[in-house]
C-alpha positions as CSV (number, residue, x, y, z in Angstrom):
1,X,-5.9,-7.0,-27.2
2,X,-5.0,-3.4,-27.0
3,X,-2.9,-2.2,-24.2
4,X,-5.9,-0.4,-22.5
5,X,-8.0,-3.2,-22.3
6,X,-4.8,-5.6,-20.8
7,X,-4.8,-2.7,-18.3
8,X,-8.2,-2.6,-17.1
9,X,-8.2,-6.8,-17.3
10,X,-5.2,-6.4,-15.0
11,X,-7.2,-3.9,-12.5
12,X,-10.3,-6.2,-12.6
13,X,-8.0,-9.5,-12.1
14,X,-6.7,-7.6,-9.0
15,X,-10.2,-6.6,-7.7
16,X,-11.0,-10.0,-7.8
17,X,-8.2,-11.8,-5.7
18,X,-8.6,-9.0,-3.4
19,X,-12.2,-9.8,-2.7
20,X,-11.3,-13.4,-2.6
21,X,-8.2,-13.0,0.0
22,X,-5.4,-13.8,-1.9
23,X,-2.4,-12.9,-1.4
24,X,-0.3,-9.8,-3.1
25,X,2.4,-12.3,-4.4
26,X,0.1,-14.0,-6.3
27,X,-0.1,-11.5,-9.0
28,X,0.8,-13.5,-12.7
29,X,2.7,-10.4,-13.7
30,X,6.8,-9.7,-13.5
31,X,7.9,-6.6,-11.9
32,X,8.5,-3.5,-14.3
33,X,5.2,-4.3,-16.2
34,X,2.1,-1.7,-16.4
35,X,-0.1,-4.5,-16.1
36,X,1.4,-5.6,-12.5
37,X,0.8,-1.9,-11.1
38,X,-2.9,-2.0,-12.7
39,X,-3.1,-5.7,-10.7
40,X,-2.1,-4.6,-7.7
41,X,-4.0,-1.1,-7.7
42,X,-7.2,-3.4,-8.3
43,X,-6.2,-5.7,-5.2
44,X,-5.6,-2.9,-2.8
45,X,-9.0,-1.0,-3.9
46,X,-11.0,-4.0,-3.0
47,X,-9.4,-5.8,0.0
48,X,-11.0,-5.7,3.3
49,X,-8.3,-4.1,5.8
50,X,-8.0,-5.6,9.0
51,X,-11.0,-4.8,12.0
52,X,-13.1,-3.2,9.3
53,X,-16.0,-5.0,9.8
């Protein structure tokens, strides 16, 4: 797997446990690698914030 493609895995991995509520920690990748800031960007695009309903 090229590193593009882990990257956008990453992103999609993130969308996902943001849409299923999951917590931030959860995130399967150590600090100081590209894939955790890809995961996490994905999480925070798709999690509901609080009251917007």
């Amino acid at each position: 797997m090229g590193e593009r493609e882990a990257l956008v895995r990453a992103l999609d991995e993130g969308a996902d446990a943001g849409r299923e509520g999951a917590s931030v920690t959860s995130c399967p990748y150590p600090a100081g690698d590209l894939r955790r800031s890809a995961w996490v960007r994905g999480y925070a695009m798709a999690r509901q914030l609080p009251g917007a309903d």
